[in-house]
C-alpha positions in Angstrom: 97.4 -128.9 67.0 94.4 -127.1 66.2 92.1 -130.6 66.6 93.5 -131.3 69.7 92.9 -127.8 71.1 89.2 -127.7 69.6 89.1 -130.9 71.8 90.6 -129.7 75.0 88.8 -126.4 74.8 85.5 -127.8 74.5 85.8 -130.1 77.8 87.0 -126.9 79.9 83.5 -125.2 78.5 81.6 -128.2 79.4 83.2 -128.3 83.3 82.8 -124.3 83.3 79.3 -124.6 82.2 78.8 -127.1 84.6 79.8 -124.6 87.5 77.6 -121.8 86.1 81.2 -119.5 85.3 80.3 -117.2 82.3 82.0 -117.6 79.4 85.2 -114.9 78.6 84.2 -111.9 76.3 87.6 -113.2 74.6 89.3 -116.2 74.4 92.4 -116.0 72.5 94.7 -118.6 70.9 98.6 -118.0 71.4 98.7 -119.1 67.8 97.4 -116.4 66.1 99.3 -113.8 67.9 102.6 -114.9 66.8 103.0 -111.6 64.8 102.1 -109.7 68.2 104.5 -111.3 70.3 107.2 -110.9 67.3 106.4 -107.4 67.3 106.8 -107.1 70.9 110.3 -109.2 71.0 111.9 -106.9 68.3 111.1 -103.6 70.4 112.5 -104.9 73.4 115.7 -105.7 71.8 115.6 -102.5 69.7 115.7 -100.6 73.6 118.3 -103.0 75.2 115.9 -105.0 77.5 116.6 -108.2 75.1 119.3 -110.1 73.6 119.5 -112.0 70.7 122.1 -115.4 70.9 122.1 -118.7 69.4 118.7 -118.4 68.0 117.6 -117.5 71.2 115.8 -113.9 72.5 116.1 -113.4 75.9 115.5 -110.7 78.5 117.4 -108.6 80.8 116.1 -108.9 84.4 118.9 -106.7 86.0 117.2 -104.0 83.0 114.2 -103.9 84.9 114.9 -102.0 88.7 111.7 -103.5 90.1 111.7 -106.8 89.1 110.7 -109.0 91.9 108.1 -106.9 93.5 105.1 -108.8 92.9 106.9 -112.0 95.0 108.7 -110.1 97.5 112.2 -111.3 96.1 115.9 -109.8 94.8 117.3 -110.7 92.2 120.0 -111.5 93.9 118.1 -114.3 96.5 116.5 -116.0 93.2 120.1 -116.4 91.7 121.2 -117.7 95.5 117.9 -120.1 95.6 118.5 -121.6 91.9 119.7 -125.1 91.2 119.7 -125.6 87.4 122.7 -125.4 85.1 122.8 -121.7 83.7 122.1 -122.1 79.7 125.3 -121.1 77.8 123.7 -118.6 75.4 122.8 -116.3 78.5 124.2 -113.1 79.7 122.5 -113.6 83.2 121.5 -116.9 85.0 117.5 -114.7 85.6 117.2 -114.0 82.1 114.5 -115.7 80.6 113.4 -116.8 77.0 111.6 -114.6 74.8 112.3 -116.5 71.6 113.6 -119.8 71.0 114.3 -121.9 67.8 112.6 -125.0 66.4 113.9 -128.2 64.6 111.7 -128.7 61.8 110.0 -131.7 64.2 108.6 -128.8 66.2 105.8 -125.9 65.7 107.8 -122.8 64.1 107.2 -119.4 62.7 110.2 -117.3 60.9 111.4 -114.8 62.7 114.2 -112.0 62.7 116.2 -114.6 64.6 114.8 -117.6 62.6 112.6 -120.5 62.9 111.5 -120.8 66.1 108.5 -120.0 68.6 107.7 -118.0 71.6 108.7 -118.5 75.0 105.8 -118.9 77.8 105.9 -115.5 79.3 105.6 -112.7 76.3 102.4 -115.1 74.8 100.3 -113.0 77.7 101.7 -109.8 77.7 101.4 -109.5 73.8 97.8 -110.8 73.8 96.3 -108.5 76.5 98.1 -105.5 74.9 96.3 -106.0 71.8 93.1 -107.2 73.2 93.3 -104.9 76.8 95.0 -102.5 75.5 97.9 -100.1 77.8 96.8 -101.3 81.1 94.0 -103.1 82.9 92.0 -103.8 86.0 92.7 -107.4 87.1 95.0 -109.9 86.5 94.1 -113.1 88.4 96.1 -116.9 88.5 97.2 -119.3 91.1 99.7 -118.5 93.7 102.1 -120.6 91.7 102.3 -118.7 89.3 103.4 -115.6 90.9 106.7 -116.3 90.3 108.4 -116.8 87.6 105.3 -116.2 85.1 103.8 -113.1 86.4 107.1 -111.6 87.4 108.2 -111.9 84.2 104.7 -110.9 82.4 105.2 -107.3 84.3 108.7 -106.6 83.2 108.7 -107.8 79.6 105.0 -105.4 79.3 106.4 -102.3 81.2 109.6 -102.3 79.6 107.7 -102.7 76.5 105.6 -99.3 77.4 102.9 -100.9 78.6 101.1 -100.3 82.1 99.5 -103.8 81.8 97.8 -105.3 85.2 96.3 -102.7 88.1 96.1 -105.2 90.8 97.1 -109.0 91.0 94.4 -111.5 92.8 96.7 -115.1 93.3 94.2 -118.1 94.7 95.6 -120.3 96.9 96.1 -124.3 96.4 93.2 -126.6 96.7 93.4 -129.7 99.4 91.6 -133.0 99.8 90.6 -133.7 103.4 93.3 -131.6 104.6 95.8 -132.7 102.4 97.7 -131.6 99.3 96.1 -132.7 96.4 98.5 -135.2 94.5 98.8 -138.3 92.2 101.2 -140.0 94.4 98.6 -139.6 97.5 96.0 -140.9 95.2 93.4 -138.0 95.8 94.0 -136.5 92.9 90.7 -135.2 90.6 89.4 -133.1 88.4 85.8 -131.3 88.1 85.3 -133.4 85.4 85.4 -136.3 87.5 82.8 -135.0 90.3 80.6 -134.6 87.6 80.8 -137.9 86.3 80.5 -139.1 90.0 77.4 -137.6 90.3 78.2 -134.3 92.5 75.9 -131.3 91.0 77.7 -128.2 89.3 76.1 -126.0 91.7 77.3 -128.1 94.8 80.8 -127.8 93.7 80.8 -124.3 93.0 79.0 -123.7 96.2 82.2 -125.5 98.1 84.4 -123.5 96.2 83.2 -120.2 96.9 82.8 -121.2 100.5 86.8 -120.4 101.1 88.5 -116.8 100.2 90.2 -117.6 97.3 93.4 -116.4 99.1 93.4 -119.4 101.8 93.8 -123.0 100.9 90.5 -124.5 99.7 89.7 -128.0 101.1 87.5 -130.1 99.5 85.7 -132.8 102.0 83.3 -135.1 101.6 81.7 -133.0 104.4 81.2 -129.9 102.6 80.0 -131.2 100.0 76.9 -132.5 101.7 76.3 -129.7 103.3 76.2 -127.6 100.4 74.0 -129.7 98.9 72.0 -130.0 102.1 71.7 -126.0 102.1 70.8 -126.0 98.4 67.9 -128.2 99.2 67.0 -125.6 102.4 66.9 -123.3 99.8 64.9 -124.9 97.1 62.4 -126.2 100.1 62.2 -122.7 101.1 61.3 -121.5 97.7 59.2 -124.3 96.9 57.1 -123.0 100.0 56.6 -119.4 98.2 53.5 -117.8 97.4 55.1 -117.0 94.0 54.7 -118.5 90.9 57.9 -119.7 89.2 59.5 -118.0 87.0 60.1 -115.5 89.7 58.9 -112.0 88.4 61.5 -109.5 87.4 62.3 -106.8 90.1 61.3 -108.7 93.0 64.7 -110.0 93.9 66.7 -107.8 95.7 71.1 -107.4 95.9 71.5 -106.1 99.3 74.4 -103.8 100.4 76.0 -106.2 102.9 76.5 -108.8 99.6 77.8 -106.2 97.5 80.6 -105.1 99.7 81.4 -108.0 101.0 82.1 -109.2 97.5 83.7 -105.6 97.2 86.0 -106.6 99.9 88.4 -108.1 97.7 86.0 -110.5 96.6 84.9 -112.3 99.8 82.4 -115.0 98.5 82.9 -117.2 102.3 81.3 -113.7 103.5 79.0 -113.4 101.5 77.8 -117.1 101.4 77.6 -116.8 105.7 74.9 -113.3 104.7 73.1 -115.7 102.0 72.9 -118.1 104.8 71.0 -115.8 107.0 68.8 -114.9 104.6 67.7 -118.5 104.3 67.4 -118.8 108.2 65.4 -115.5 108.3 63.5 -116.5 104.9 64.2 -113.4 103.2 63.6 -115.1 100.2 63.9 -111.4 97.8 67.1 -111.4 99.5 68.1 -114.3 99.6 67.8 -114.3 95.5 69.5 -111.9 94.8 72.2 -113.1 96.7 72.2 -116.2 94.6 72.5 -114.4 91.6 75.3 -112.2 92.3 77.2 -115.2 93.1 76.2 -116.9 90.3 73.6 -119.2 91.0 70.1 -119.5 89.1 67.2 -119.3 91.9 64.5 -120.8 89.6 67.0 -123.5 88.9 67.2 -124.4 92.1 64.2 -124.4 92.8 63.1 -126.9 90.4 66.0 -129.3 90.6 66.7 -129.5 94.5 62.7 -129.4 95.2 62.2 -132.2 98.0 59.8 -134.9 96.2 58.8 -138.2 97.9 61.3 -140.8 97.2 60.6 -144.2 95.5 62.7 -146.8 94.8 63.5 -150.1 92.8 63.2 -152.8 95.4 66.6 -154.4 96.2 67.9 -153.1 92.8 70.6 -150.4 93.6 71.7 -149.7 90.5 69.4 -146.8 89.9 66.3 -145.1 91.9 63.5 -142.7 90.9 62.1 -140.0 93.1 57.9 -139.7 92.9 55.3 -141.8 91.3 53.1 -141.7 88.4 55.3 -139.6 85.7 54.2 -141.3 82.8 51.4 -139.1 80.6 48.8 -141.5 80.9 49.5 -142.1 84.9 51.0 -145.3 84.9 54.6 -145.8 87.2 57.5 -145.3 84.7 60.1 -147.1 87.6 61.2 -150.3 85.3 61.9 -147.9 82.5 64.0 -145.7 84.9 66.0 -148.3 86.2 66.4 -150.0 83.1 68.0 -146.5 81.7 70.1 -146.1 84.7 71.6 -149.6 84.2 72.3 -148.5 80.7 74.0 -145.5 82.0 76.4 -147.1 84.3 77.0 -149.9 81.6 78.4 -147.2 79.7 80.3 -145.2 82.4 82.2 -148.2 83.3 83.3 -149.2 79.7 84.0 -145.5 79.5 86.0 -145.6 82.5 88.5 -148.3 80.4 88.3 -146.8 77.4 88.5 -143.0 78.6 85.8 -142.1 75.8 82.8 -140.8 77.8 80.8 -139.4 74.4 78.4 -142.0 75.0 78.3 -141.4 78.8 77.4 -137.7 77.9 75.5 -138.3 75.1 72.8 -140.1 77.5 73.2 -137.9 79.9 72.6 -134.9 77.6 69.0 -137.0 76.1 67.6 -137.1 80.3 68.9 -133.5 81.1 66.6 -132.7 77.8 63.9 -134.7 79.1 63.9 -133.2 82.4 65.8 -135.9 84.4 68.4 -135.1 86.6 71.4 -137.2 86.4 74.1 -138.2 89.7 76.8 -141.4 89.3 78.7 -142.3 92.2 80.8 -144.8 93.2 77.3 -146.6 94.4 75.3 -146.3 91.3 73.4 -144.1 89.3 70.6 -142.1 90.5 67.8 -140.5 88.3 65.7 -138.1 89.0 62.6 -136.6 87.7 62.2 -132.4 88.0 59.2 -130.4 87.3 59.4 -130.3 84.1 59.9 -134.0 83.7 58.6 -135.2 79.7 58.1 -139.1 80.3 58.3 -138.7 76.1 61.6 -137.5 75.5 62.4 -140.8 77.2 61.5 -142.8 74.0 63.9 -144.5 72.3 66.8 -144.4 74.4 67.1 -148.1 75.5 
Protein backbone atom coordinates (compact mmCIF):
# COMPACT_ATOMS: atom_id res chain seq x y z
CA UNK A 1 0.00 0.00 0.00
CA UNK A 2 2.59 2.29 0.97
CA UNK A 3 4.51 1.89 -2.69
CA UNK A 4 1.55 2.45 -4.46
CA UNK A 5 0.66 5.62 -2.50
CA UNK A 6 4.38 7.00 -2.69
CA UNK A 7 3.50 6.53 -6.40
CA UNK A 8 0.16 8.23 -6.66
CA UNK A 9 1.31 11.00 -4.35
CA UNK A 10 4.15 11.93 -6.30
CA UNK A 11 2.10 12.42 -9.66
CA UNK A 12 -0.55 14.79 -7.85
CA UNK A 13 2.80 16.89 -6.72
CA UNK A 14 4.04 16.88 -10.16
CA UNK A 15 0.35 18.23 -11.71
CA UNK A 16 0.16 20.66 -8.61
CA UNK A 17 3.52 21.90 -9.24
CA UNK A 18 2.72 22.20 -12.59
CA UNK A 19 -0.18 24.66 -11.76
CA UNK A 20 2.00 26.72 -9.35
CA UNK A 21 -0.46 25.49 -6.13
CA UNK A 22 1.82 25.49 -2.97
CA UNK A 23 2.40 22.60 -1.40
CA UNK A 24 0.17 21.84 2.19
CA UNK A 25 1.99 22.71 5.48
CA UNK A 26 0.64 19.00 6.23
CA UNK A 27 -0.07 16.19 4.40
CA UNK A 28 -1.29 13.36 6.32
CA UNK A 29 -1.73 9.69 5.69
CA UNK A 30 -5.08 8.01 7.05
CA UNK A 31 -2.73 5.18 7.94
CA UNK A 32 -0.97 6.55 10.65
CA UNK A 33 -3.86 7.87 12.39
CA UNK A 34 -5.49 4.70 13.02
CA UNK A 35 -5.02 5.14 16.80
CA UNK A 36 -6.70 8.74 16.42
CA UNK A 37 -9.69 7.71 14.77
CA UNK A 38 -9.88 4.54 17.36
CA UNK A 39 -9.71 6.97 19.96
CA UNK A 40 -12.30 9.07 18.59
CA UNK A 41 -14.78 5.90 17.80
CA UNK A 42 -14.52 4.61 21.46
CA UNK A 43 -15.70 8.18 22.96
CA UNK A 44 -18.51 8.44 20.79
CA UNK A 45 -19.84 5.17 21.82
CA UNK A 46 -18.84 5.79 25.45
CA UNK A 47 -21.60 9.08 25.04
CA UNK A 48 -24.25 7.18 23.06
CA UNK A 49 -23.67 8.82 19.56
CA UNK A 50 -22.36 5.20 18.39
CA UNK A 51 -23.16 1.63 18.40
CA UNK A 52 -21.24 -1.19 18.29
CA UNK A 53 -22.99 -4.51 16.16
CA UNK A 54 -21.59 -7.27 14.12
CA UNK A 55 -18.08 -5.93 14.14
CA UNK A 56 -19.42 -2.89 12.96
CA UNK A 57 -19.35 0.89 14.80
CA UNK A 58 -21.79 3.09 13.55
CA UNK A 59 -23.32 6.44 14.29
CA UNK A 60 -26.46 7.86 15.42
CA UNK A 61 -27.81 10.51 12.99
CA UNK A 62 -31.20 11.06 14.87
CA UNK A 63 -28.33 11.89 18.07
CA UNK A 64 -27.24 14.70 16.31
CA UNK A 65 -30.38 17.68 16.22
CA UNK A 66 -28.72 19.55 13.37
CA UNK A 67 -27.69 17.01 11.16
CA UNK A 68 -28.42 18.02 7.72
CA UNK A 69 -27.77 21.70 7.83
CA UNK A 70 -24.79 21.97 5.72
CA UNK A 71 -27.11 20.41 2.60
CA UNK A 72 -30.31 21.93 3.43
CA UNK A 73 -31.93 18.36 4.11
CA UNK A 74 -34.08 16.29 7.11
CA UNK A 75 -33.41 13.44 8.00
CA UNK A 76 -36.49 12.40 7.29
CA UNK A 77 -36.31 13.51 3.18
CA UNK A 78 -32.86 11.51 2.98
CA UNK A 79 -34.56 8.27 4.44
CA UNK A 80 -37.63 9.13 1.76
CA UNK A 81 -34.91 9.81 -1.23
CA UNK A 82 -32.81 6.49 -0.42
CA UNK A 83 -32.86 3.30 -2.61
CA UNK A 84 -30.35 0.88 -1.09
CA UNK A 85 -31.26 -2.12 1.07
CA UNK A 86 -30.85 -0.95 4.82
CA UNK A 87 -27.75 -3.14 6.30
CA UNK A 88 -29.03 -5.51 8.92
CA UNK A 89 -26.62 -4.56 11.72
CA UNK A 90 -28.17 -0.98 11.87
CA UNK A 91 -30.47 0.73 14.27
CA UNK A 92 -31.32 3.47 11.56
CA UNK A 93 -31.24 3.29 7.70
CA UNK A 94 -28.93 7.22 8.07
CA UNK A 95 -26.54 5.75 10.32
CA UNK A 96 -23.27 5.46 8.87
CA UNK A 97 -19.98 3.37 9.50
CA UNK A 98 -17.51 4.39 11.84
CA UNK A 99 -15.77 1.01 12.12
CA UNK A 100 -15.95 -1.98 10.02
CA UNK A 101 -14.25 -5.43 10.15
CA UNK A 102 -11.61 -7.04 7.80
CA UNK A 103 -11.11 -10.59 6.43
CA UNK A 104 -7.56 -11.32 6.80
CA UNK A 105 -7.43 -10.50 2.68
CA UNK A 106 -8.01 -6.95 3.63
CA UNK A 107 -5.89 -3.93 5.48
CA UNK A 108 -6.81 -4.33 9.36
CA UNK A 109 -5.88 -2.91 12.67
CA UNK A 110 -7.21 -4.56 16.14
CA UNK A 111 -9.59 -2.77 17.67
CA UNK A 112 -12.14 -2.84 20.78
CA UNK A 113 -14.50 -4.38 18.23
CA UNK A 114 -11.78 -6.42 16.40
CA UNK A 115 -9.95 -6.52 13.25
CA UNK A 116 -11.16 -4.21 11.06
CA UNK A 117 -10.53 -0.53 9.58
CA UNK A 118 -12.15 2.84 9.57
CA UNK A 119 -15.00 3.92 7.74
CA UNK A 120 -14.52 7.01 5.17
CA UNK A 121 -15.94 9.78 7.30
CA UNK A 122 -14.18 9.81 10.96
CA UNK A 123 -10.42 9.43 8.85
CA UNK A 124 -11.03 13.51 8.48
CA UNK A 125 -12.39 14.45 11.50
CA UNK A 126 -9.76 12.55 13.62
CA UNK A 127 -6.82 13.94 11.51
CA UNK A 128 -7.70 17.68 11.56
CA UNK A 129 -8.48 17.34 15.36
CA UNK A 130 -5.02 16.33 16.01
CA UNK A 131 -3.29 18.33 13.41
CA UNK A 132 -6.04 21.55 13.57
CA UNK A 133 -6.82 21.27 16.68
CA UNK A 134 -10.78 22.26 18.33
CA UNK A 135 -11.91 24.08 15.36
CA UNK A 136 -10.73 25.77 12.20
CA UNK A 137 -11.07 28.44 9.48
CA UNK A 138 -11.89 26.64 6.21
CA UNK A 139 -12.94 23.52 5.15
CA UNK A 140 -13.05 23.38 1.35
CA UNK A 141 -14.18 20.12 -1.24
CA UNK A 142 -16.35 19.71 -4.21
CA UNK A 143 -20.07 20.23 -4.15
CA UNK A 144 -20.33 16.50 -4.22
CA UNK A 145 -19.20 16.01 -1.37
CA UNK A 146 -21.44 18.04 0.71
CA UNK A 147 -23.45 15.41 1.35
CA UNK A 148 -23.01 12.51 2.73
CA UNK A 149 -19.10 13.14 3.65
CA UNK A 150 -19.13 16.57 5.10
CA UNK A 151 -22.50 16.05 6.75
CA UNK A 152 -21.25 13.36 8.38
CA UNK A 153 -17.55 14.88 9.14
CA UNK A 154 -19.56 17.70 11.27
CA UNK A 155 -21.66 15.42 13.41
CA UNK A 156 -19.21 12.71 14.20
CA UNK A 157 -16.54 15.97 15.25
CA UNK A 158 -19.14 18.04 17.29
CA UNK A 159 -20.56 15.14 18.97
CA UNK A 160 -17.12 14.27 19.70
CA UNK A 161 -16.47 17.95 21.42
CA UNK A 162 -15.02 19.34 18.73
CA UNK A 163 -15.90 22.76 16.91
CA UNK A 164 -14.10 21.57 13.75
CA UNK A 165 -14.81 23.72 10.35
CA UNK A 166 -15.83 27.79 10.59
CA UNK A 167 -17.07 28.10 7.14
CA UNK A 168 -17.50 25.48 4.27
CA UNK A 169 -16.27 26.64 0.51
CA UNK A 170 -17.91 23.66 -2.05
CA UNK A 171 -16.50 24.22 -5.88
CA UNK A 172 -18.69 23.45 -8.43
CA UNK A 173 -18.29 20.63 -11.33
CA UNK A 174 -16.03 21.22 -14.14
CA UNK A 175 -17.50 20.99 -17.99
CA UNK A 176 -15.98 20.38 -21.38
CA UNK A 177 -17.45 22.66 -23.97
CA UNK A 178 -20.57 22.95 -22.17
CA UNK A 179 -20.92 19.64 -21.22
CA UNK A 180 -20.54 17.31 -18.26
CA UNK A 181 -17.32 15.93 -18.17
CA UNK A 182 -17.56 12.02 -18.53
CA UNK A 183 -16.02 8.75 -19.84
CA UNK A 184 -19.01 7.69 -21.67
CA UNK A 185 -19.05 11.18 -23.61
CA UNK A 186 -15.39 10.67 -24.29
CA UNK A 187 -14.19 14.18 -22.93
CA UNK A 188 -12.99 12.97 -20.11
CA UNK A 189 -9.18 14.29 -18.83
CA UNK A 190 -7.08 14.89 -16.39
CA UNK A 191 -4.38 17.84 -15.80
CA UNK A 192 -1.95 15.35 -16.38
CA UNK A 193 -3.07 14.91 -19.70
CA UNK A 194 -3.06 18.79 -20.79
CA UNK A 195 0.35 18.70 -19.76
CA UNK A 196 1.46 15.97 -21.71
CA UNK A 197 -0.59 17.64 -24.67
CA UNK A 198 1.43 20.54 -24.49
CA UNK A 199 -0.96 23.18 -22.61
CA UNK A 200 1.29 25.30 -20.10
CA UNK A 201 0.68 24.97 -16.22
CA UNK A 202 0.06 28.56 -16.01
CA UNK A 203 -2.57 28.54 -18.95
CA UNK A 204 -4.49 26.00 -17.13
CA UNK A 205 -4.50 27.58 -14.01
CA UNK A 206 -5.30 30.79 -15.58
CA UNK A 207 -8.66 29.09 -17.05
CA UNK A 208 -9.41 27.74 -13.89
CA UNK A 209 -9.33 30.78 -11.86
CA UNK A 210 -11.24 32.54 -14.54
CA UNK A 211 -14.68 31.00 -13.04
CA UNK A 212 -15.86 31.51 -9.18
CA UNK A 213 -15.22 28.35 -7.86
CA UNK A 214 -18.96 28.23 -6.96
CA UNK A 215 -20.28 28.13 -10.74
CA UNK A 216 -19.60 25.35 -13.16
CA UNK A 217 -16.17 25.72 -14.67
CA UNK A 218 -16.01 25.01 -18.43
CA UNK A 219 -13.09 24.18 -20.06
CA UNK A 220 -12.88 25.22 -23.97
CA UNK A 221 -10.57 25.10 -26.36
CA UNK A 222 -11.40 28.90 -26.48
CA UNK A 223 -10.28 29.83 -23.23
CA UNK A 224 -7.52 28.27 -23.38
CA UNK A 225 -6.13 30.32 -26.12
CA UNK A 226 -6.99 33.21 -24.74
CA UNK A 227 -5.36 32.73 -21.66
CA UNK A 228 -2.46 31.96 -23.28
CA UNK A 229 -2.93 34.82 -25.62
CA UNK A 230 -3.20 37.23 -22.42
CA UNK A 231 -0.16 35.54 -20.91
CA UNK A 232 1.89 36.54 -23.89
CA UNK A 233 0.14 40.35 -23.64
CA UNK A 234 1.54 40.23 -20.46
CA UNK A 235 5.04 38.88 -21.04
CA UNK A 236 5.23 41.38 -24.35
CA UNK A 237 4.31 44.09 -21.96
CA UNK A 238 7.01 43.23 -19.54
CA UNK A 239 9.43 42.45 -22.11
CA UNK A 240 8.87 46.22 -23.14
CA UNK A 241 10.01 47.48 -19.41
CA UNK A 242 12.63 49.65 -18.62
CA UNK A 243 13.47 47.21 -15.82
CA UNK A 244 15.91 44.79 -15.60
CA UNK A 245 14.75 41.23 -14.80
CA UNK A 246 14.77 39.93 -11.90
CA UNK A 247 12.24 42.58 -11.01
CA UNK A 248 13.57 44.54 -7.88
CA UNK A 249 11.91 43.81 -4.55
CA UNK A 250 9.29 46.47 -3.47
CA UNK A 251 8.45 47.64 -6.77
CA UNK A 252 5.40 45.42 -7.30
CA UNK A 253 2.50 46.56 -5.79
CA UNK A 254 -1.01 44.34 -4.34
CA UNK A 255 -3.69 46.91 -4.81
CA UNK A 256 -6.86 47.10 -2.60
CA UNK A 257 -9.37 46.35 -5.49
CA UNK A 258 -7.35 42.61 -5.81
CA UNK A 259 -7.31 42.15 -2.23
CA UNK A 260 -10.92 42.38 -1.64
CA UNK A 261 -12.04 41.06 -4.46
CA UNK A 262 -10.24 37.87 -3.44
CA UNK A 263 -11.68 38.79 0.12
CA UNK A 264 -15.03 38.50 -1.47
CA UNK A 265 -15.24 34.99 -0.90
CA UNK A 266 -12.47 34.39 -2.95
CA UNK A 267 -13.40 35.93 -6.33
CA UNK A 268 -10.38 35.08 -8.63
CA UNK A 269 -12.91 35.71 -12.17
CA UNK A 270 -12.84 39.40 -10.34
CA UNK A 271 -9.85 39.71 -9.80
CA UNK A 272 -8.52 38.29 -13.08
CA UNK A 273 -11.05 41.11 -15.05
CA UNK A 274 -8.82 44.09 -12.44
CA UNK A 275 -5.46 42.16 -13.56
CA UNK A 276 -6.77 42.54 -17.04
CA UNK A 277 -7.00 46.24 -16.70
CA UNK A 278 -3.98 46.64 -15.42
CA UNK A 279 -2.46 45.07 -18.58
CA UNK A 280 -4.65 47.42 -20.86
CA UNK A 281 -3.61 50.41 -18.78
CA UNK A 282 0.12 49.03 -18.46
CA UNK A 283 0.28 49.33 -14.84
CA UNK A 284 2.87 47.01 -14.94
CA UNK A 285 3.70 47.47 -10.65
CA UNK A 286 0.22 46.62 -10.54
CA UNK A 287 -0.28 44.40 -12.67
CA UNK A 288 2.53 42.18 -10.74
CA UNK A 289 1.41 42.16 -7.89
CA UNK A 290 -1.64 41.00 -9.12
CA UNK A 291 0.07 38.03 -10.61
CA UNK A 292 1.53 37.10 -7.57
CA UNK A 293 -1.33 37.13 -5.24
CA UNK A 294 -2.92 34.81 -7.62
CA UNK A 295 -0.18 32.77 -7.81
CA UNK A 296 1.62 33.41 -10.80
CA UNK A 297 5.53 34.16 -11.15
CA UNK A 298 5.93 37.62 -13.15
CA UNK A 299 9.60 37.04 -14.04
CA UNK A 300 8.52 33.60 -15.18
CA UNK A 301 6.42 34.89 -17.53
CA UNK A 302 8.28 37.01 -18.68
CA UNK A 303 10.96 34.86 -19.86
CA UNK A 304 8.88 31.98 -21.10
CA UNK A 305 5.89 33.67 -23.01
CA UNK A 306 8.44 36.54 -24.41
CA UNK A 307 7.38 36.89 -28.22
CA UNK A 308 10.68 35.69 -30.26
CA UNK A 309 10.82 35.46 -34.09
CA UNK A 310 9.68 32.11 -35.07
CA UNK A 311 11.62 29.62 -37.28
CA UNK A 312 10.84 26.55 -38.49
CA UNK A 313 11.93 23.02 -39.96
CA UNK A 314 10.83 23.21 -43.56
CA UNK A 315 7.99 20.81 -44.25
CA UNK A 316 8.99 18.82 -41.11
CA UNK A 317 6.01 19.20 -38.54
CA UNK A 318 7.08 17.12 -36.13
CA UNK A 319 8.84 19.76 -34.09
CA UNK A 320 9.71 23.71 -34.56
CA UNK A 321 12.22 26.08 -32.98
CA UNK A 322 11.60 29.73 -32.21
CA UNK A 323 14.84 32.17 -33.02
CA UNK A 324 18.16 31.60 -34.69
CA UNK A 325 21.61 31.18 -33.81
CA UNK A 326 21.41 29.50 -30.16
CA UNK A 327 24.32 27.55 -30.43
CA UNK A 328 27.56 29.04 -28.29
CA UNK A 329 29.68 29.45 -31.12
CA UNK A 330 26.64 31.00 -33.46
CA UNK A 331 25.94 28.37 -35.62
CA UNK A 332 21.78 27.38 -36.15
CA UNK A 333 21.05 24.46 -33.65
CA UNK A 334 17.50 23.66 -35.86
CA UNK A 335 18.44 19.88 -36.97
CA UNK A 336 19.49 19.11 -33.47
CA UNK A 337 16.02 20.62 -32.25
CA UNK A 338 14.02 18.74 -34.51
CA UNK A 339 15.89 15.69 -34.13
CA UNK A 340 15.13 15.90 -30.17
CA UNK A 341 11.53 16.69 -30.72
CA UNK A 342 11.19 13.57 -32.95
CA UNK A 343 12.78 11.68 -30.03
CA UNK A 344 10.21 13.15 -27.81
CA UNK A 345 7.18 12.24 -29.61
CA UNK A 346 8.75 8.73 -30.31
CA UNK A 347 8.60 8.26 -26.80
CA UNK A 348 5.15 9.90 -25.97
CA UNK A 349 3.52 7.60 -28.25
CA UNK A 350 5.10 4.34 -27.03
CA UNK A 351 4.23 5.88 -23.68
CA UNK A 352 0.77 6.43 -24.66
CA UNK A 353 0.54 2.20 -25.14
CA UNK A 354 2.47 1.41 -22.48
CA UNK A 355 1.08 4.12 -19.87
CA UNK A 356 4.81 4.52 -18.54
CA UNK A 357 5.66 8.17 -19.28
CA UNK A 358 9.15 8.15 -17.02
CA UNK A 359 10.96 8.38 -20.19
CA UNK A 360 8.55 11.08 -21.56
CA UNK A 361 9.32 13.12 -18.37
CA UNK A 362 12.67 12.26 -18.01
CA UNK A 363 13.41 14.22 -21.49
CA UNK A 364 11.26 16.63 -20.69
CA UNK A 365 12.90 17.32 -17.31
CA UNK A 366 16.80 17.44 -19.31
CA UNK A 367 15.18 20.59 -21.84
CA UNK A 368 13.29 22.27 -18.99
CA UNK A 369 16.95 22.16 -17.35
CA UNK A 370 18.51 23.36 -20.37
CA UNK A 371 16.21 26.22 -20.79
CA UNK A 372 13.80 24.69 -23.47
CA UNK A 373 10.31 24.94 -23.12
CA UNK A 374 8.42 21.85 -23.93
CA UNK A 375 4.36 21.68 -25.58
CA UNK A 376 3.02 18.15 -27.23
CA UNK A 377 -0.24 18.20 -28.95
CA UNK A 378 -2.13 16.14 -30.83
CA UNK A 379 -0.05 17.86 -33.94
CA UNK A 380 3.42 17.41 -32.71
CA UNK A 381 5.86 18.55 -30.42
CA UNK A 382 7.05 21.99 -30.22
CA UNK A 383 10.34 23.23 -28.59
CA UNK A 384 11.23 26.30 -27.59
CA UNK A 385 14.23 28.18 -26.62
CA UNK A 386 13.78 30.92 -23.38
CA UNK A 387 16.36 33.38 -22.25
CA UNK A 388 18.21 31.40 -20.59
CA UNK A 389 18.50 28.76 -23.25
CA UNK A 390 22.21 26.55 -22.57
CA UNK A 391 22.62 25.00 -26.19
CA UNK A 392 25.16 22.66 -23.80
CA UNK A 393 22.82 21.01 -21.58
CA UNK A 394 21.58 19.74 -24.90
CA UNK A 395 24.57 17.27 -25.18
CA UNK A 396 23.98 13.89 -25.02
CA UNK A 397 20.43 13.55 -25.16
CA UNK A 398 19.93 11.91 -28.62
Amino acid sequence: MRERSDETIAWYHADMDALGAARPDQEPRATEYIGQMIAMIAQLEADGFAYAKDGHVLFRVRKYDEYGKLSGRSVDDMIAGARVEVAPFKEDPMDFVLWKPSDDALPGWDSPWGRGRPGWHIECSAMAADLLGEAFDIHGGGLDLQFPHHENEIAQSKCAGHGFARYWLHNEMLQVEGKKMSKSLGNFFTVRDLLDEGVPGEVIRFVMLSTHYRKPMDWTEKKREEAEKTLRKIAELFAQSPMTKPWPSGMSVISDEIVEAVSDDLNTSLALTILRKYLRNREENKLRGALTLLGFEPDLIRGKYAPMTASAFGDERVGSVQGQSFGADGSSNAEGFADIARKLRDLRNAAMQSKDFSAVDELKAALLAAGVEVRMSKDGVDLQPKPDFDPSKLEGLL
